[in-house]
mmCIF file of the C-alpha atoms, coordinates in Angstrom:
data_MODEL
# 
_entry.id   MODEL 
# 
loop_
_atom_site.group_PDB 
_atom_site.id 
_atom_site.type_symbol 
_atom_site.label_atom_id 
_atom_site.label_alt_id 
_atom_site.label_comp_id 
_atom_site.label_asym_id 
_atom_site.label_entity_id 
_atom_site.label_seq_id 
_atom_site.pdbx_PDB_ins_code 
_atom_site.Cartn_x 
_atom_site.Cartn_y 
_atom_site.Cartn_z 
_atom_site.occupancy 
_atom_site.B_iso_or_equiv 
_atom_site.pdbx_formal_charge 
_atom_site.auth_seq_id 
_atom_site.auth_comp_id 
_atom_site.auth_asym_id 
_atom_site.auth_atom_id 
_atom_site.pdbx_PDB_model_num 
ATOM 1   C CA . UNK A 1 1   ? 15.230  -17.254 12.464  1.00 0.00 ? 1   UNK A CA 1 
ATOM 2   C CA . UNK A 1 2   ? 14.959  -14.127 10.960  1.00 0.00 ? 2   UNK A CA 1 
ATOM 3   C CA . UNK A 1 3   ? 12.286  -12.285 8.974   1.00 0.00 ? 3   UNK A CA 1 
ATOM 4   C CA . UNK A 1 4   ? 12.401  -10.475 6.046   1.00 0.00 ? 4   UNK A CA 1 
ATOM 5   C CA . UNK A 1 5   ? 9.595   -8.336  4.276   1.00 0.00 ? 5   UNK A CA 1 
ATOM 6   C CA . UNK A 1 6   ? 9.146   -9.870  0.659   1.00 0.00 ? 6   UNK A CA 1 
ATOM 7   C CA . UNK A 1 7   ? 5.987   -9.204  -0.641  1.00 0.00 ? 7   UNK A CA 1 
ATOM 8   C CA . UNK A 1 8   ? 2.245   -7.984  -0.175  1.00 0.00 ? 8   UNK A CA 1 
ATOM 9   C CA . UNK A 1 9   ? -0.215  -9.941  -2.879  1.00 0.00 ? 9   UNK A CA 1 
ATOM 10  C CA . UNK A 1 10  ? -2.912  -7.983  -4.423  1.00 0.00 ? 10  UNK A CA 1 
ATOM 11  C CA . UNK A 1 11  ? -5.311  -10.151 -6.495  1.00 0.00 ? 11  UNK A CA 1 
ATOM 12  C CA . UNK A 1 12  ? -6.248  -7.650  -9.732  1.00 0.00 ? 12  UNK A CA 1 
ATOM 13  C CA . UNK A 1 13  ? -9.456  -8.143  -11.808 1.00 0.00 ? 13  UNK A CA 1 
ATOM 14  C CA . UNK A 1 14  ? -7.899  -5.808  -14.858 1.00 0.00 ? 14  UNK A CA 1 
ATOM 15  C CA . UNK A 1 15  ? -3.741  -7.116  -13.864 1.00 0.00 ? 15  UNK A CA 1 
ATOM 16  C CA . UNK A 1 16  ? -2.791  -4.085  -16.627 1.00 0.00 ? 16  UNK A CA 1 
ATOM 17  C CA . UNK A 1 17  ? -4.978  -1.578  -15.857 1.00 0.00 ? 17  UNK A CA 1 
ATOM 18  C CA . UNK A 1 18  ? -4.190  -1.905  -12.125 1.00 0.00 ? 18  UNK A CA 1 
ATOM 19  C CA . UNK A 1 19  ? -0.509  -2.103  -13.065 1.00 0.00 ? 19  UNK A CA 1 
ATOM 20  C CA . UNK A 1 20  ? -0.494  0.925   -15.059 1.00 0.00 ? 20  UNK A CA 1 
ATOM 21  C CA . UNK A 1 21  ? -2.956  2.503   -11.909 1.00 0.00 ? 21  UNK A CA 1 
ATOM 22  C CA . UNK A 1 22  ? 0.287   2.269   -9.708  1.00 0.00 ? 22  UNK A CA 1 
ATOM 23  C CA . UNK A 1 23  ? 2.689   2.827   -11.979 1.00 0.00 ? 23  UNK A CA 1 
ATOM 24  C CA . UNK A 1 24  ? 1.177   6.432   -12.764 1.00 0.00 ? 24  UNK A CA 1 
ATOM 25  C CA . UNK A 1 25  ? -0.718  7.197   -9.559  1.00 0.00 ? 25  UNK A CA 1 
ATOM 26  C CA . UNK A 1 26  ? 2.291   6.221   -7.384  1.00 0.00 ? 26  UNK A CA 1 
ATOM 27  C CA . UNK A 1 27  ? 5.394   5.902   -9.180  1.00 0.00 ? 27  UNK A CA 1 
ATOM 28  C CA . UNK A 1 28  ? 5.378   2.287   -9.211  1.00 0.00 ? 28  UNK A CA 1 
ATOM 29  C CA . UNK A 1 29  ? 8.349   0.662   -10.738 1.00 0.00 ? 29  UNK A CA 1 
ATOM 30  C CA . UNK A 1 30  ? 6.625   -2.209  -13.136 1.00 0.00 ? 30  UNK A CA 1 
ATOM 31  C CA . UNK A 1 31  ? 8.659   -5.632  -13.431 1.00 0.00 ? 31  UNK A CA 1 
ATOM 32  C CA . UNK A 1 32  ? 7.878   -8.082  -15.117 1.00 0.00 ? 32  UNK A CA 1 
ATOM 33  C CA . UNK A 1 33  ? 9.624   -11.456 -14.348 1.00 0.00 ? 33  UNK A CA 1 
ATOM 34  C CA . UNK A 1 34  ? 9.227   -15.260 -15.259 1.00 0.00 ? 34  UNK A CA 1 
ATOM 35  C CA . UNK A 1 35  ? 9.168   -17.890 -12.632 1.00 0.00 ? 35  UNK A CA 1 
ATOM 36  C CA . UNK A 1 36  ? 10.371  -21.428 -12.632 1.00 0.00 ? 36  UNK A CA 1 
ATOM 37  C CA . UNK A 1 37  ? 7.218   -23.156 -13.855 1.00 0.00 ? 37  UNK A CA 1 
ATOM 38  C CA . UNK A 1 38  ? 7.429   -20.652 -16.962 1.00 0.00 ? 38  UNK A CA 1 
ATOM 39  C CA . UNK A 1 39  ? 4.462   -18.032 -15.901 1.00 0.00 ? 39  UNK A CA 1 
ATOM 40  C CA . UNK A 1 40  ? 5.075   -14.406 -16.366 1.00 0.00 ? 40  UNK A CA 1 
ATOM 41  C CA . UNK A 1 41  ? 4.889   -12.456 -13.122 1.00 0.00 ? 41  UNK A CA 1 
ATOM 42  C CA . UNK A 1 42  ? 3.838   -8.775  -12.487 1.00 0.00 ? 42  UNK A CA 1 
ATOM 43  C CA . UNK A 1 43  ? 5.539   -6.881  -9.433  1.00 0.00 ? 43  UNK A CA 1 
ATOM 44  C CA . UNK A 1 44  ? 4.722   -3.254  -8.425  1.00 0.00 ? 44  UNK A CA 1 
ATOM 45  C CA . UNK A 1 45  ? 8.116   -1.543  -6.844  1.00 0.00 ? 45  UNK A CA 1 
ATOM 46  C CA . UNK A 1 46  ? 7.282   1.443   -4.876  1.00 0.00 ? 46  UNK A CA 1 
ATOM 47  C CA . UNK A 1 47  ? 10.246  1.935   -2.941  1.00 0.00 ? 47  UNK A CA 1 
ATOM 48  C CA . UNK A 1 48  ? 11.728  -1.546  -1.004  1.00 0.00 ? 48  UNK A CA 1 
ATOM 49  C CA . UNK A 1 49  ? 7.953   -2.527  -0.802  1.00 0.00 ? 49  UNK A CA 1 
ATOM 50  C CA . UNK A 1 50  ? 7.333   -5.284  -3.989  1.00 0.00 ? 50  UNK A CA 1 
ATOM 51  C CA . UNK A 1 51  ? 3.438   -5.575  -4.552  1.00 0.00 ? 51  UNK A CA 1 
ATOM 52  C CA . UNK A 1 52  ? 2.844   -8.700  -6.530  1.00 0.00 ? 52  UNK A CA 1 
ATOM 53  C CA . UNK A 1 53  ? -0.254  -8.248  -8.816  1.00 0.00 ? 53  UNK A CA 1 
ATOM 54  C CA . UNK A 1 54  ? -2.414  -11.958 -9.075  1.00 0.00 ? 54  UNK A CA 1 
ATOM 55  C CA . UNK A 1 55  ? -4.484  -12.461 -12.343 1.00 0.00 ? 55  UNK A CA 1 
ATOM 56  C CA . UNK A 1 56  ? -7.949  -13.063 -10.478 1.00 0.00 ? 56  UNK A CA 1 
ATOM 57  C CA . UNK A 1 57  ? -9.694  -13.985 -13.890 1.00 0.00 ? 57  UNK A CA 1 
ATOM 58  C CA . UNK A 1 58  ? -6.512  -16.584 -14.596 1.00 0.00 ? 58  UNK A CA 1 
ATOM 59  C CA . UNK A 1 59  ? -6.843  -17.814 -10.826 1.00 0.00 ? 59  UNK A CA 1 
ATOM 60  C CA . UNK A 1 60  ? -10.516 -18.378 -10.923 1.00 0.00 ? 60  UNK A CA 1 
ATOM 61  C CA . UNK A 1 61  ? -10.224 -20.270 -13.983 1.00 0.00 ? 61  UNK A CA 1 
ATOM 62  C CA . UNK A 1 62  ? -6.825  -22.158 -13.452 1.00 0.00 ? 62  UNK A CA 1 
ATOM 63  C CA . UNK A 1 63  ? -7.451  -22.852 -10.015 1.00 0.00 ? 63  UNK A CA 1 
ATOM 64  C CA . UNK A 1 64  ? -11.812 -22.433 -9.624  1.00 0.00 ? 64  UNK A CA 1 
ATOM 65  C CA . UNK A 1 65  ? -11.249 -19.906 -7.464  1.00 0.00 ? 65  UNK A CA 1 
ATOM 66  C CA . UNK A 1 66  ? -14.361 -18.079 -6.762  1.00 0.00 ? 66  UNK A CA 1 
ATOM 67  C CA . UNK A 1 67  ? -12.559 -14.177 -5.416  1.00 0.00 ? 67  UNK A CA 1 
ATOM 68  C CA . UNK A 1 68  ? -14.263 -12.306 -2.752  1.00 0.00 ? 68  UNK A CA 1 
ATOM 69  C CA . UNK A 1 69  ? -15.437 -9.151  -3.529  1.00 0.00 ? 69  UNK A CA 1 
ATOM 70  C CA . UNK A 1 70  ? -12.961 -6.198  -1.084  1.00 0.00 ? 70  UNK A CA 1 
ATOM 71  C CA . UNK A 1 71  ? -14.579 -5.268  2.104   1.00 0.00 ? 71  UNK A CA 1 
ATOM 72  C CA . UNK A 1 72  ? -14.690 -1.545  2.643   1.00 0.00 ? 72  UNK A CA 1 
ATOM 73  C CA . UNK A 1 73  ? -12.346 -0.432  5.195   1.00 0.00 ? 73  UNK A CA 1 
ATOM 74  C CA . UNK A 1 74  ? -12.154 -0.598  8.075   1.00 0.00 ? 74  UNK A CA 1 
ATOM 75  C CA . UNK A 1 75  ? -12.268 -4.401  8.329   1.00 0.00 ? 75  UNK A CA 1 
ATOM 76  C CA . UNK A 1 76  ? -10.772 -7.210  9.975   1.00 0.00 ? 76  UNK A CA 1 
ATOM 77  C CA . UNK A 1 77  ? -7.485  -8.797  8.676   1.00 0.00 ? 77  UNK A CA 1 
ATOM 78  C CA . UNK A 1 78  ? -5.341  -6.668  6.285   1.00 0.00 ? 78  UNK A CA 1 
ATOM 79  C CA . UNK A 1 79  ? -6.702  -3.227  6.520   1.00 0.00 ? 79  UNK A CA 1 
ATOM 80  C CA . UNK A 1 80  ? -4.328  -1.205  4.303   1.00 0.00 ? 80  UNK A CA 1 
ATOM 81  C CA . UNK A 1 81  ? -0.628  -0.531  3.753   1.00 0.00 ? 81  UNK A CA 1 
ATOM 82  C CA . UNK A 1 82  ? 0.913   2.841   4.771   1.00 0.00 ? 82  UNK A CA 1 
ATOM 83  C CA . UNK A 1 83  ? 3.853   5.014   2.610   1.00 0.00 ? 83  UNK A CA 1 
ATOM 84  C CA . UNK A 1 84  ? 5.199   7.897   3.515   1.00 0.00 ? 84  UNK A CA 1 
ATOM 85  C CA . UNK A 1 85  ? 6.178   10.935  2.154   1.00 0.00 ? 85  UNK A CA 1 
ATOM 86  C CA . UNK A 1 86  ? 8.368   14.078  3.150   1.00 0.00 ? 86  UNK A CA 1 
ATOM 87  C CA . UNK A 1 87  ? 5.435   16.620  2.043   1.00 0.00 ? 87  UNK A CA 1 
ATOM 88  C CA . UNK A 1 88  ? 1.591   15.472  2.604   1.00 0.00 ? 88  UNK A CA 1 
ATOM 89  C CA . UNK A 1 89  ? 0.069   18.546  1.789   1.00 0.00 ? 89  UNK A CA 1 
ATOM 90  C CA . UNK A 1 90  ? 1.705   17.985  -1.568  1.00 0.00 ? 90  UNK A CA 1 
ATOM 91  C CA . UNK A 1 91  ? 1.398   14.965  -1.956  1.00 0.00 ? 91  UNK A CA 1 
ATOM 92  C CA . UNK A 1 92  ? -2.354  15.382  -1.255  1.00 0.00 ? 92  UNK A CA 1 
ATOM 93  C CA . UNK A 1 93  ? -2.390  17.871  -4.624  1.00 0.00 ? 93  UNK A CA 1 
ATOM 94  C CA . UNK A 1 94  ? -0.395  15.191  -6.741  1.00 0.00 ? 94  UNK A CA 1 
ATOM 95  C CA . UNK A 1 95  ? -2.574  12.450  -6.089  1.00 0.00 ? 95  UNK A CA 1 
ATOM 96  C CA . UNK A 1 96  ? -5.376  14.582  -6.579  1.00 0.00 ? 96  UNK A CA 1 
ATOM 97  C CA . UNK A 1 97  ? -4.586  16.176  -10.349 1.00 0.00 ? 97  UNK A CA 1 
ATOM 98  C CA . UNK A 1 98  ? -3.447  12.190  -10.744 1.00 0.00 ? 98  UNK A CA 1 
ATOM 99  C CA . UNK A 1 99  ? -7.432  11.317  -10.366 1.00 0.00 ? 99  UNK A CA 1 
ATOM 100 C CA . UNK A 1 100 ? -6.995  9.556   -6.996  1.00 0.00 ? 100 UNK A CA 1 
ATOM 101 C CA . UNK A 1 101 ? -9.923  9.124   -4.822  1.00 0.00 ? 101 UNK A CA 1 
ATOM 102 C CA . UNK A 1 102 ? -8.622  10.683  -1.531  1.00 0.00 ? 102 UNK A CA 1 
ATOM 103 C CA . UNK A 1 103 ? -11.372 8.974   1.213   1.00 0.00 ? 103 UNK A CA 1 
ATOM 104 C CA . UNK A 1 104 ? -9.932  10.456  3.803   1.00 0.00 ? 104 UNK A CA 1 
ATOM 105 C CA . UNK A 1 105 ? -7.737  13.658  4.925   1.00 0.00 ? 105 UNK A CA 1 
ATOM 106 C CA . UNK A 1 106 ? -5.222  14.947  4.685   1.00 0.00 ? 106 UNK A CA 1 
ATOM 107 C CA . UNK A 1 107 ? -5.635  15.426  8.224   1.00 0.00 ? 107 UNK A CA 1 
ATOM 108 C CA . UNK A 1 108 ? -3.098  15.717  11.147  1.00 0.00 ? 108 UNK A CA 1 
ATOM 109 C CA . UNK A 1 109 ? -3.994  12.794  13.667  1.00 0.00 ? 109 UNK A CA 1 
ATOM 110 C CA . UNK A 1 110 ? -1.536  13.466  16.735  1.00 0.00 ? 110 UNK A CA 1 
ATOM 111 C CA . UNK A 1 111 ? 1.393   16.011  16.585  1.00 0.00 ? 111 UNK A CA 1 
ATOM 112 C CA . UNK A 1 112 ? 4.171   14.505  14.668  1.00 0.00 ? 112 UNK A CA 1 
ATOM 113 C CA . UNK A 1 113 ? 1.433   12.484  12.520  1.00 0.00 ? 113 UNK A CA 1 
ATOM 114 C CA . UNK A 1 114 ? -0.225  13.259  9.418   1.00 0.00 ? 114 UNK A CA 1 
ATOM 115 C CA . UNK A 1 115 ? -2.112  10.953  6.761   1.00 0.00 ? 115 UNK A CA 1 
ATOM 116 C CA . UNK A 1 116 ? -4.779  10.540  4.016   1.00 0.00 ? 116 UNK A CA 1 
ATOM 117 C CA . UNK A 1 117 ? -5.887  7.716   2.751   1.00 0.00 ? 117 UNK A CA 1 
ATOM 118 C CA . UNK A 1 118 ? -6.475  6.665   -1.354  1.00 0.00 ? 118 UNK A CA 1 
ATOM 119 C CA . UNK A 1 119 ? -8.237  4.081   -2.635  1.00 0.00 ? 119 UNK A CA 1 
ATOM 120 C CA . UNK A 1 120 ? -6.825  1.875   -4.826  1.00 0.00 ? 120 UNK A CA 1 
ATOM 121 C CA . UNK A 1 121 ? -8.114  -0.539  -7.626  1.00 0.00 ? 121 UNK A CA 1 
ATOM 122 C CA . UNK A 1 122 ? -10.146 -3.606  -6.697  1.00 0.00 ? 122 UNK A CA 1 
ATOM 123 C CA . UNK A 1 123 ? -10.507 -2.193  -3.121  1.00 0.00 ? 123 UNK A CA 1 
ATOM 124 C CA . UNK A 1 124 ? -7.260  -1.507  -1.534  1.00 0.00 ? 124 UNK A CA 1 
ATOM 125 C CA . UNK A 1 125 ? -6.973  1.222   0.634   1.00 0.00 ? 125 UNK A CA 1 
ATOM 126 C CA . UNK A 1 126 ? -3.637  2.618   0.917   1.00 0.00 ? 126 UNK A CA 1 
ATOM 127 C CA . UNK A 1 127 ? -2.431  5.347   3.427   1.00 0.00 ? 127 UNK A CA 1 
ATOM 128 C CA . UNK A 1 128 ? 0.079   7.879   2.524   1.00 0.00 ? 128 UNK A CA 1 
ATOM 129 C CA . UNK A 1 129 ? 1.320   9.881   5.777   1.00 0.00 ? 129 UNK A CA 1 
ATOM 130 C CA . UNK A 1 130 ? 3.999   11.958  7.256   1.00 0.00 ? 130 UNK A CA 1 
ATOM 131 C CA . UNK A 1 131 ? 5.598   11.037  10.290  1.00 0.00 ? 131 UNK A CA 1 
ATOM 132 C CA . UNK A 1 132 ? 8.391   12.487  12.928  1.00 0.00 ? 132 UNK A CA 1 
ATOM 133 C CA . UNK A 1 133 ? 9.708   9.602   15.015  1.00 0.00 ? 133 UNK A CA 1 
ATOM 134 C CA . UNK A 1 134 ? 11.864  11.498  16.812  1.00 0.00 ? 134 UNK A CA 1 
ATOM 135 C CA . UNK A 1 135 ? 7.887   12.405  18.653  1.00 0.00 ? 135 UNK A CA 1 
ATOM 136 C CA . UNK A 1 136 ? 5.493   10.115  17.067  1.00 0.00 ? 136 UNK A CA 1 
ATOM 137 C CA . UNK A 1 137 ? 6.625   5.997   17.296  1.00 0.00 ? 137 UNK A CA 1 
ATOM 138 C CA . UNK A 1 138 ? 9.106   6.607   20.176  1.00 0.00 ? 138 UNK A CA 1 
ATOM 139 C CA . UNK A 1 139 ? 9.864   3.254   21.361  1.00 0.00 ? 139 UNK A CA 1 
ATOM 140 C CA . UNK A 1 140 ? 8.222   2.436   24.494  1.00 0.00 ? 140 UNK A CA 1 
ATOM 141 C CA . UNK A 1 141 ? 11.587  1.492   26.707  1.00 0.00 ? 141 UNK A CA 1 
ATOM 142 C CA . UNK A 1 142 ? 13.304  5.210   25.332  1.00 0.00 ? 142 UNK A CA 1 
ATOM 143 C CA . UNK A 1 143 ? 9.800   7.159   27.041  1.00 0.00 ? 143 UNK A CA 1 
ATOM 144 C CA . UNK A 1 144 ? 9.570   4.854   30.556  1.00 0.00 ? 144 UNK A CA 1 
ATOM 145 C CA . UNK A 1 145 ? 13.087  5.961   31.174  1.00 0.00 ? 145 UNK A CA 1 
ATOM 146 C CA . UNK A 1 146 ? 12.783  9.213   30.091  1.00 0.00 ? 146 UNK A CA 1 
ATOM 147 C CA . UNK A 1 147 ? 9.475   9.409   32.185  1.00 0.00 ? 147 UNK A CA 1 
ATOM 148 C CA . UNK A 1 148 ? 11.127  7.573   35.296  1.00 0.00 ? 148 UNK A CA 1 
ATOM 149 C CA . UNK A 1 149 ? 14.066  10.269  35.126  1.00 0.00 ? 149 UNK A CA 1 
# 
C-alpha cells in the first residue's frame, strides 16, 4: 500500500483570524471548500503541504469536546512542522517586519543546516530552515559505502 501526505489538522480557537495569520505571515493559499455532509471547510496551502483549520468553538459545542490547551514545545507527540526556504537570513527579516514571534534562531545547527523556529496561533510551533542534502540528510546506505571505500 502506498502512502500519501494529505493533511496536518490544526484545531483554531479564532478559525479567521488564524486563517488570515497564515495567509499573511506565510503566504498561505486560503481555500475554502464544502464537504459532502454540506459543512464549509478551511484549508491553509503553503506549498504541497494542506493545513486543515478545525473550528474548536464549533467542535466543543457540536461534538462536547472539551480542547486541550497547546503544550509548549518541546513535547511529546507532534512537536512542530518544518518549511524551508532558499534564504533564512531573509526569511528571518520577513517574518520579523510580518510581527512573527521568532522563539528561536536563526541559528546554524550542523554545516549544511540552518533553522528558526515561529510560533504560530493557538500554539503551533513551526520551523522554517535551510538545508543542503547534498551534506546534511545523506542517506545512510550512500555514506557506509562511501565510508567503506
Amino acid at each position: 500500500m502506498q502512502f500519501r501526505v494529505d493533511h496536518v489538522h490544526l484545531y483554531a480557537a479564532d478559525l479567521e483570524a488564524t486563517a488570515e495569520w497564515y495567509r499573511r505571515v506565510l503566504g498561505a493559499q486560503v481555500l475554502r471548500s464544502r464537504q459532502s455532509d454540506g459543512r464549509v471547510r478551511t484549508d491553509l496551502l503553503i506549498g504541497e503541504l494542506t493545513l486543515y483549520l478545525g473550528d474548536a468553538k464549533k467542535l466543543e459545542k457540536s461534538l462536547g469536546w472539551q480542547l486541550n490547551e497547546a503544550t509548549p514545545s518541546p513535547r511529546y507527540g507532534l512537536d512542530h512542522f518544518g518549511l524551508s526556504v532558499d534564504d533564512l537570513d531573509a526569511a528571518a527579516q520577513e517574518l520579523s517586519a510580518l510581527g512573527a514571534k521568532i522563539t528561536y534562531g536563526p541559528k546554524t545547527l550542523r554545516p549544511g543546516a540552518a533553522c528558526l523556529f515561529i510560533e504560530a496561533p493557538d500554539g503551533v510551533t513551526i520551523e522554517v530552515l535551510v538545508r543542503d542534502r547534498a551534506i546534511d540528510a545523506v542517506p545512510v546506505e550512500a555514506d557506509s559505502k562511501a565510508q567503506t571505500s
